[in-house]
N, C-alpha and C positions, 0 to 999 in steps of 0.2 A: 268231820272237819276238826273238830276239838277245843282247845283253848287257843280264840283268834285274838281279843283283845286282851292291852296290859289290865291284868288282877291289881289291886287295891288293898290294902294293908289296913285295917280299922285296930290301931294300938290298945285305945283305950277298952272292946268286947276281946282282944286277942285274937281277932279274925281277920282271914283274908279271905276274900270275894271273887270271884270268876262266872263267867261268862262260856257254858260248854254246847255247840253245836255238835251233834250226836244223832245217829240214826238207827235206833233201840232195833229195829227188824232188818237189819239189812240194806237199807237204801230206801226202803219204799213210805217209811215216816221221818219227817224233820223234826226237832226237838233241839230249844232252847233250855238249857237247864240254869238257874244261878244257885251258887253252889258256896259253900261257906264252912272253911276250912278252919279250928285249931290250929295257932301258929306255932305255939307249945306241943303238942302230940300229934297232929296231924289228920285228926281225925274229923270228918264230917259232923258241924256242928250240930244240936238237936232241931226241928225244924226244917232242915235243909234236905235234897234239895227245892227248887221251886222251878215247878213247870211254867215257865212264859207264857205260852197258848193258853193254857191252862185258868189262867190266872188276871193279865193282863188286858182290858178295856180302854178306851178312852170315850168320850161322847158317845156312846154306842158302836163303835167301831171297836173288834177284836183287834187283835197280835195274830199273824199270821207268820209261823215259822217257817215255811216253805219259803219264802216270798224275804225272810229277811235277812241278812248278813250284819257280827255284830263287830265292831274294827275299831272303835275306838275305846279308847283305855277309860275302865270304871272311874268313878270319882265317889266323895262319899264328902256332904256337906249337911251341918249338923249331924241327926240321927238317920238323915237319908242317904241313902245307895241309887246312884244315876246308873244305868245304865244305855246307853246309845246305838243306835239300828240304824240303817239304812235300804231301803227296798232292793232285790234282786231282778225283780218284776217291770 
């Protein structure tokens, strides 16, 4: 699927942030990646990417990447990076 929602520009680290739906074997796994781009060179910053599933909890409930779609444009308040989902399911 790829880059669904607007990336996000962070001036002051010179990063920009994205949101990539990807399916690393073929179709048969989903995978959210946020991804953090050098606005200068272009290159994937150190750290990045970051696996969603991987990563993300809440209350004891996981991020299920199958299951989410991500459509709305990053945002980045204070030192934090929002990003937003909505179930497929």
């Amino acid at each position: 699927m790829g880059i669904i929602g607007t990336p996000v520009v962070d001036l002051a680290s010179r990063a920009l942030f994205l949101d990539a739906m990807v399916t690393p074997d073929g179709g048969v796994t989903v995978k959210h990646y946020i991804i953090s781009l050098n606005v200068d060179i272009g290159n994937i910053n150190p750290g990045w990417p970051v696996d969603v599933e991987a990563t993300a909890t809440y209350n004891g409930t996981t991020f299920t990447a199958a299951i989410q779609q991500q459509r709305a444009a990053l945002a980045i308040v204070g030192n934090i990076l929002y990003v937003g989902y909505g179930s497929m399911d």
